[in-house]
N, C-alpha and C positions, 0 to 999 in steps of 0.2 A: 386455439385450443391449448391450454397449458395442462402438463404429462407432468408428473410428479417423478423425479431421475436419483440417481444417485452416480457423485464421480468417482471412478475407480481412483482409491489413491489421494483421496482427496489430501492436501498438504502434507505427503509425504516428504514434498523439499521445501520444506519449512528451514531446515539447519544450511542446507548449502543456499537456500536465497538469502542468509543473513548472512552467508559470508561474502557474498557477492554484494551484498547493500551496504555491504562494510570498504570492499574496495572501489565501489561507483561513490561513494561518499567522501571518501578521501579525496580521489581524483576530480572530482564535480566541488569540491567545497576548496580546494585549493587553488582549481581554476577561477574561479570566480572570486577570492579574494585578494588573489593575484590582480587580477583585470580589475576591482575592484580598487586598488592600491591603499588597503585599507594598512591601517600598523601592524594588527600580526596579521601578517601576510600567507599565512599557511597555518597548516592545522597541528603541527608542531608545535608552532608559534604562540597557537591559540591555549593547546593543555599547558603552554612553559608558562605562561599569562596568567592560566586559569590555578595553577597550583601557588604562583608568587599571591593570587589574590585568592585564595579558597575562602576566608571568612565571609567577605563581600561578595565574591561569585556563585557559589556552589554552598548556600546554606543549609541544605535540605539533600541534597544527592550531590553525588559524587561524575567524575565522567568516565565512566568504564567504558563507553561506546566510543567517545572519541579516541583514546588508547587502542581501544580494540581496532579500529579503523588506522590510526597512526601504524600499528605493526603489518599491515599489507605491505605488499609490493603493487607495483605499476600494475595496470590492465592489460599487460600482456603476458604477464603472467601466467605459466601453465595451470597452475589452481585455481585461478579466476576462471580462466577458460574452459576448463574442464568443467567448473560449478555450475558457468552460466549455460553449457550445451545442457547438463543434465534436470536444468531447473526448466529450460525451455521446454524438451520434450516430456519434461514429468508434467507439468503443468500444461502444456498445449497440445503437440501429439497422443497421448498418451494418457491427458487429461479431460477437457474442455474438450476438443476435434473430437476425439474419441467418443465422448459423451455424446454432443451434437448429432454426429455420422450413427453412431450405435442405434437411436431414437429417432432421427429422419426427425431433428428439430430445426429452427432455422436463429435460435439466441437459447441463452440460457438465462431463468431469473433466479436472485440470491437477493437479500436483504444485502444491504448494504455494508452495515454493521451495526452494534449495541448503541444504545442510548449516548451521549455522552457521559463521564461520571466525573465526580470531585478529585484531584487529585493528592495521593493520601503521602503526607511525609514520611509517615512510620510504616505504611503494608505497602506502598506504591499502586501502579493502576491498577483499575478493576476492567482488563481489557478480559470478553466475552466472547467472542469469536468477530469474524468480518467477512463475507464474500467478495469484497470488490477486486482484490487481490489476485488471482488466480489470471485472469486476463491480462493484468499486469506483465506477471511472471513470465503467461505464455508469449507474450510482444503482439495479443491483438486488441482490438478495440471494447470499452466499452462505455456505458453512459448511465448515469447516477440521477436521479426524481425522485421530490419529496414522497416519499408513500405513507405519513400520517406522522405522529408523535405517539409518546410512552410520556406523561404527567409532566403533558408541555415542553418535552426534549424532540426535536427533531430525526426522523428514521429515514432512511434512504432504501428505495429499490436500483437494484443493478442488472443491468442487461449486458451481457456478455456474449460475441457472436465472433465469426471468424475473421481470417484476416482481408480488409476490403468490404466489410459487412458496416460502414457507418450510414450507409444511408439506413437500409434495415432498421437499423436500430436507433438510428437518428425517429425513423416512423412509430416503433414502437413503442421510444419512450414517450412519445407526443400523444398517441391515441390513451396511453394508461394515465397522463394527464387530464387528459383533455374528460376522460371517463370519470376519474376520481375526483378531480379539482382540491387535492391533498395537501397542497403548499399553501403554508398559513405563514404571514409574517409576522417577523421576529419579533418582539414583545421584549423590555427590559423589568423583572422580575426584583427588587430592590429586599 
């Protein structure tokens, strides 16, 4: 039976997940280019790189994110930490759990997100909303199946459920397969 819901709240920490994606990026992108032993070795490394070469690198945009991410501090951070308890419970206790528990559901469905779109030098993206995200946020599980196309661009449905919920949902995205048979392959469009 699918119940039509609404989540309280929905991406109200929309501002503190992007500061938190700002220091898990840092930290995650340094690790790894560290271990990687690549030449710029950090992400320091990488905007001193990117500004010696801006005409060749950066023809079209600029790296505001990487800067913005360069000025964090560590993950242990009181601000990170504070960000991440309050995105957790906006987004999972508070959000999603809440929603679930409220309606005596056992997953939540969202469309995935928009179409894909061209990406524009002069306006930038044409990004339209996304569901997938929210489960993310809250740290539980979910799973992603073609549910059709928009003029031959592929759409996604999202099943979103609690924490320890992948069989569930592992099930349900299989039956909504197995019912719609929605996944078409990819085709190259010249």
């Amino acid at each position: 039976e699918v119940v039509e819901v609404e989540v309280k709240g929905y991406n109200d920490w929309n501002d503190a997940e992007f500061q938190v994606l700002m220091y898990e990026f840092k930290d995650g992108l340094n690790a790894y280019l560290k271990q990687a032993g690549a030449t710029q070795g950090s992400l320091e490394a990488l905007i001193a790189w990117n500004k010696a070469h801006a005409k060749e690198a950066m023809p079209f945009f600029d790296q505001e994110t990487f800067e913005k991410a360069q000025a964090k501090g560590p993950l242990t951070e009181g601000a990170y930490l504070k960000a991440k308890a309050q995105i957790r419970k906006q987004a999972g206790a508070d959000g999603l759990i809440a929603t679930l528990d409220k309606n005596n559901l056992d997953a939540l469905l969202t469309p995935s997100m928009s179409p894909a779109w061209i990406t524009d030098p002069v306006l930038g993206d044409h990004f339209v909303g996304a569901g997938y995200g929210m489960a993310a946020v809250a740290a539980t599980p979910s799973i992603t199946v073609p549910m059709g196309d928009v003029q031959g661009l592929p759409i996604g449905i999202t099943f979103l459920g609690r924490a320890w919920s992948e069989p569930e949902l592992l099930g349900f995205a299989y039956a909504f397969e197995q019912a719609t048979h929605a996944r078409k392959a990819p085709t190259y469009v010249a």
